[in-house]
C-alpha positions in Angstrom: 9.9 13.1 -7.2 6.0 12.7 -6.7 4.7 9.8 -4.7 2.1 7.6 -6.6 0.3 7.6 -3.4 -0.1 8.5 0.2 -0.3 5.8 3.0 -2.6 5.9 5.4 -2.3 4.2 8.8 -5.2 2.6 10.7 -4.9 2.4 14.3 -3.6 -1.1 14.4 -0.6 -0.4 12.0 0.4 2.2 14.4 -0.1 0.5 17.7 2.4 -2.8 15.7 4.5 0.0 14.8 5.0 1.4 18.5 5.6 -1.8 19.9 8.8 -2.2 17.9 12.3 -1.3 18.3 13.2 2.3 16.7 15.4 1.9 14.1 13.1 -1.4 13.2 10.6 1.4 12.9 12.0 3.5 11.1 13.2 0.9 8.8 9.3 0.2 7.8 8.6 3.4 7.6 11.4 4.3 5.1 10.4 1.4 2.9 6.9 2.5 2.8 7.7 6.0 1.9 10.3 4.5 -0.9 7.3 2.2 -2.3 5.4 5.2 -3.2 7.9 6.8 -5.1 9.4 3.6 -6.8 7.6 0.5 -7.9 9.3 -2.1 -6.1 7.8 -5.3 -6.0 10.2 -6.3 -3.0 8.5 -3.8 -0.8 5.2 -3.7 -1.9 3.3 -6.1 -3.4 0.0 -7.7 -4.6 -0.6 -10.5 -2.3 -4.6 -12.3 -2.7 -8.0 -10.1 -4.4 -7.6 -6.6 -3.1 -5.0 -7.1 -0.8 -1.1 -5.8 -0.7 1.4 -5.7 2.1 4.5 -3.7 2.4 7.5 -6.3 2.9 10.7 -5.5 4.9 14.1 -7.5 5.7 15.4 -6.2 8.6 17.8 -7.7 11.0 16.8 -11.5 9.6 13.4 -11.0 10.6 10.4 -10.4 7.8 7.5 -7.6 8.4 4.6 -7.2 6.9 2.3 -4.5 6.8 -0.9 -5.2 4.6 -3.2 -2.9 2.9 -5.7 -1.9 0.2 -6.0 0.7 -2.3 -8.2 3.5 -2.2 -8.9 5.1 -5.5 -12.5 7.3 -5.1 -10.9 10.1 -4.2 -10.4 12.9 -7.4 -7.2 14.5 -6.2 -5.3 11.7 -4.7 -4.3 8.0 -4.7 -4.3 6.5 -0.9 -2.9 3.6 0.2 -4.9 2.1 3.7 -2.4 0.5 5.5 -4.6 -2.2 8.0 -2.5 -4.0 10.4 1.3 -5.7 10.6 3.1 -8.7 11.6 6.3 -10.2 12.0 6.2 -13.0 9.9 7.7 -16.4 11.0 7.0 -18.7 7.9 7.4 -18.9 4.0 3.9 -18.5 3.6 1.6 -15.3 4.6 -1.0 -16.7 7.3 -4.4 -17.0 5.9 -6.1 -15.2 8.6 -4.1 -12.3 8.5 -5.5 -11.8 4.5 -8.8 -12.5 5.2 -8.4 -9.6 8.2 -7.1 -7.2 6.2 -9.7 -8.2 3.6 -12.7 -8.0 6.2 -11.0 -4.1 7.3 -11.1 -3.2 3.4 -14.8 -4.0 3.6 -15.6 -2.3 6.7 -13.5 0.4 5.2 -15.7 1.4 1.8 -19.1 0.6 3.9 -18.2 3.5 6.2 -16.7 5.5 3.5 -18.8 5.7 0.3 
């Protein structure tokens, strides 16, 4: 099966991914690689404007890994995965949107 798109990490997604557990890892990774072959709206969703997240239940904790599409290029859909949390409330912290929002900018100034 084809993916619908290919996720991209920036560097803070990665370091957030380091700092956890292993199989916690690998848990996000495996959803995010399942979201791009399935739409799933309980692993990746639209959350506010441009921005998504990638959402994971793991070990009654909730992660979240936000992101924004990237459609300019011809051959291939991407997927720029920004930064992650754990989350510890119902609701998605403000700040953490209007970050990934303010990457997503910096993001098409450097790349168009």
């Amino acid at each position: 099966m084809k993916a619908k798109f290919e996720t991209l990490f920036m560097e803070e997604v990665r370091l957030f991914l380091s700092s956890l557990d292993v199989k916690t890892r690998e848990k996000l990774i495996y959803n995010i690689d399942k979201a791009a072959l399935h739409t799933d709206n309980k692993l990746f969703k639209k959350l506010k404007g441009e921005i998504w997240y990638f959402r994971t239940l793991y070990n009654k904790s909730h992660y979240r890994i936000f992101a924004f599409w990237d459609k300019t290029l011809p051959t291939k859909t991407l997927v720029i995965a920004t930064h992650g949390i754990v989350k510890k409330s119902d609701k998605v912290p403000q700040q953490e949107i209007e970050k990934a929002e303010l990457i997503r900018q910096q993001y098409f100034k450097i790349n168009r």
